[in-house]
N, C-alpha and C positions, 0 to 999 in steps of 0.2 A: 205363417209357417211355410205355406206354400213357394212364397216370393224369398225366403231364405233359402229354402234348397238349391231354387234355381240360382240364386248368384253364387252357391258354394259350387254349383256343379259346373255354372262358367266361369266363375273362379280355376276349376282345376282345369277344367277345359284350357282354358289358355296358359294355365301354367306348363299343360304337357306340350304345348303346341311351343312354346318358349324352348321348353327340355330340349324338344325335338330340333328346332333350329339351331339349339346351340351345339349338339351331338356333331348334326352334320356340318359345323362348320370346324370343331375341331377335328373330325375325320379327314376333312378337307385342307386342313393346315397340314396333319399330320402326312397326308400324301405326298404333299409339297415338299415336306420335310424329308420324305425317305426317298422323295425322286433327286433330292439336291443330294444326298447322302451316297447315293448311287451314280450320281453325275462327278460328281467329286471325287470318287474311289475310279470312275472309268478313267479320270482326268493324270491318277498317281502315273506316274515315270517308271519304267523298269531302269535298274540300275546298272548302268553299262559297263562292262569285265572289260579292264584293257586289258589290249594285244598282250602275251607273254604270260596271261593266267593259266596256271596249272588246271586244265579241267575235273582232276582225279582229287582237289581239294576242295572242291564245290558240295561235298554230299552232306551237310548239315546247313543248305540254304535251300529256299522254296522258288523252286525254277521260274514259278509263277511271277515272279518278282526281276528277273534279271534278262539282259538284254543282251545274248550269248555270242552276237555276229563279230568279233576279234578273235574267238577262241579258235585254237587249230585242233583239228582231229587227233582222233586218239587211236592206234592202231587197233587190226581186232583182235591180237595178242596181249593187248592189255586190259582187253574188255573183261570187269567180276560177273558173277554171275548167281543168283540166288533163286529159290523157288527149283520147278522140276526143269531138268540137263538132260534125261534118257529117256524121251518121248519118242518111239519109232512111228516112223510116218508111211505107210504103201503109196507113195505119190501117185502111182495109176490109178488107185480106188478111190484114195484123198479127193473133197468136193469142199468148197464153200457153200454154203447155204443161206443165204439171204431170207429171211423170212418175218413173220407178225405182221404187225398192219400194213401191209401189202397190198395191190392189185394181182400181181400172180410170184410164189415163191420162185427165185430164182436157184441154182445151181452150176457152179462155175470149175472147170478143171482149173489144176495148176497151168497148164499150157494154155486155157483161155483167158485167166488172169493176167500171165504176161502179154498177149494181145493188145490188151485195154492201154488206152493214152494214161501215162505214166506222170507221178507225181516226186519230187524228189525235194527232201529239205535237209538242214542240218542240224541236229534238237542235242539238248543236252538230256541224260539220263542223269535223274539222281535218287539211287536208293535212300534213303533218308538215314543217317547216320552212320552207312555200311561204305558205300564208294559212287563213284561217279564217272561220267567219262561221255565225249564229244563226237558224234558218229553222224554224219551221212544215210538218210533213207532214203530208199526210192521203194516203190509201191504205187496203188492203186488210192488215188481220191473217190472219198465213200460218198461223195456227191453222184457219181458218175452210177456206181452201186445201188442206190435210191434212185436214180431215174430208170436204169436198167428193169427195177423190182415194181416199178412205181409207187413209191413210198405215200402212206395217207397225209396228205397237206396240213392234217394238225400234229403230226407226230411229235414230239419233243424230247422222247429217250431214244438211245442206243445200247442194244446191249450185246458182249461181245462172250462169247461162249470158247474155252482152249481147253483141249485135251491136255490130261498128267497124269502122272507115273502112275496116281490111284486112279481110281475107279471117276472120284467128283470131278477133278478138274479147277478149271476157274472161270469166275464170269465178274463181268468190271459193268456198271453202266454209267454211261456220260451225257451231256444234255447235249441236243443235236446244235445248240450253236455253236458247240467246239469245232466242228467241222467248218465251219469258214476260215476260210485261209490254210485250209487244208492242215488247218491248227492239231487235228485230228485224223489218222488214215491207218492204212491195213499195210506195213509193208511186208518185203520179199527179198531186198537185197539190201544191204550196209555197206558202205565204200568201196563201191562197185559190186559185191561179189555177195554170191546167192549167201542167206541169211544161213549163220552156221548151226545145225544140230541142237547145241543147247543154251542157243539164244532165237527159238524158235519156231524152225525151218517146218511150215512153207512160211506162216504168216503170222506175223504181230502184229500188236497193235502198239503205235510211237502216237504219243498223248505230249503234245509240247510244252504243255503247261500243270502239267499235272506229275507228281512223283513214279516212279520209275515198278515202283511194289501197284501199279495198275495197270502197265504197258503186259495183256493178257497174251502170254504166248503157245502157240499151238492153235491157233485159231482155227475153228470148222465153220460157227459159224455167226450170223450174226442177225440181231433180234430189232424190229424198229415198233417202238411201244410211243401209245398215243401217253 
């Protein structure tokens, strides 16, 4: 009886030790599978707008997707505009704030802002269903804002806080490797000229790859979450 236990119990014994190897090897496939899956998608093409594309008929595509450098600018006269338009700003009192996982919170005037080595690209906006239109930023690369604050080396969120007409306001978060390629930043002016009133003077945020209903405006301040 004794000698039957023991071959039931290394019986299972090697059964789970089987279970187990074969666990990890489908786990191990399965990774392989979701890295190819993800190598494959970094691989897709954006797809390139020839020259003489209307930018203003763009706003039922996912910007994410399109390769916008033939498009010509849009004036700021023709630029829509949705969410809050009549945010009053004290520019003298107005500060950015830089703050969360930090080394020391930073605070920035509007005059020291423009200081800072400047960033400029050309992004399409696309509210998703409503309008669209091809504009010119220049602003402050949030790399430079992270080193400024000295940001915690495992950070991986950003989160962008703007004042509005009510009381809440808006807050957007994005993952920090937007900001490569300055894919991501804080601007201040649009084709040439300081950012208008109710497209949201001092600072926005121009999201290049992401729909136009998260580019947060009225920006105060901005949040760096592990």
């Amino acid at each position: 009886m004794m000698r039957f236990n023991r071959d039931i119990f290394r019986s299972r014994r090697e059964f789970f030790k089987i279970l187990v190897g074969l666990s990890m090897k489908v786990a191990s496939v399965a990774g392989l599978l979701m890295t190819g899956v993800k190598s494959a998608a970094a691989k897709v093409k954006k797809r390139l707008l020839p020259a003489g594309t209307d930018p203003r008929r763009l706003f039922n595509d996912d910007p994410e997707y399109l390769d916008t450098r033939n498009l010509e600018i849009t004036p700021i006269v023709k630029f829509d505009t949705m969410g809050d338009t009549e945010v009053d700003v004290d520019i003298n009192a107005w500060r950015l704030e830089v703050t969360g996982d930090v080394s020391k919170t930073v605070q920035l005037s509007y005059t020291e802002i423009l200081k800072l080595p400047a960033t400029n690209r050309k992004v399409l906006l696309i509210c998703p269903g409503v309008f669209s239109y091809h504009a010119e930023y220049t602003g402050i690369s949030l790399k430079t804002l992270l080193q400024m604050s000295g940001a915690a080396k495992d950070a991986s969120r950003l989160a962008f806080f703007g004042r509005g007409e009510l009381v809440v306001g808006k807050k957007e978060r994005f993952r920090i490797e937007d900001i490569d390629g300055d894919r991501l930043f804080l601007a201040y002016a649009v084709n040439g000229k300081p950012l208008p009133p109710q497209h949201g003077f001092p600072l926005r945020v121009v999201a290049e790859e992401h729909h136009g209903d998260r580019w947060v405006k009225y920006v105060y301040k901005l949040r760096v979450d592990k």
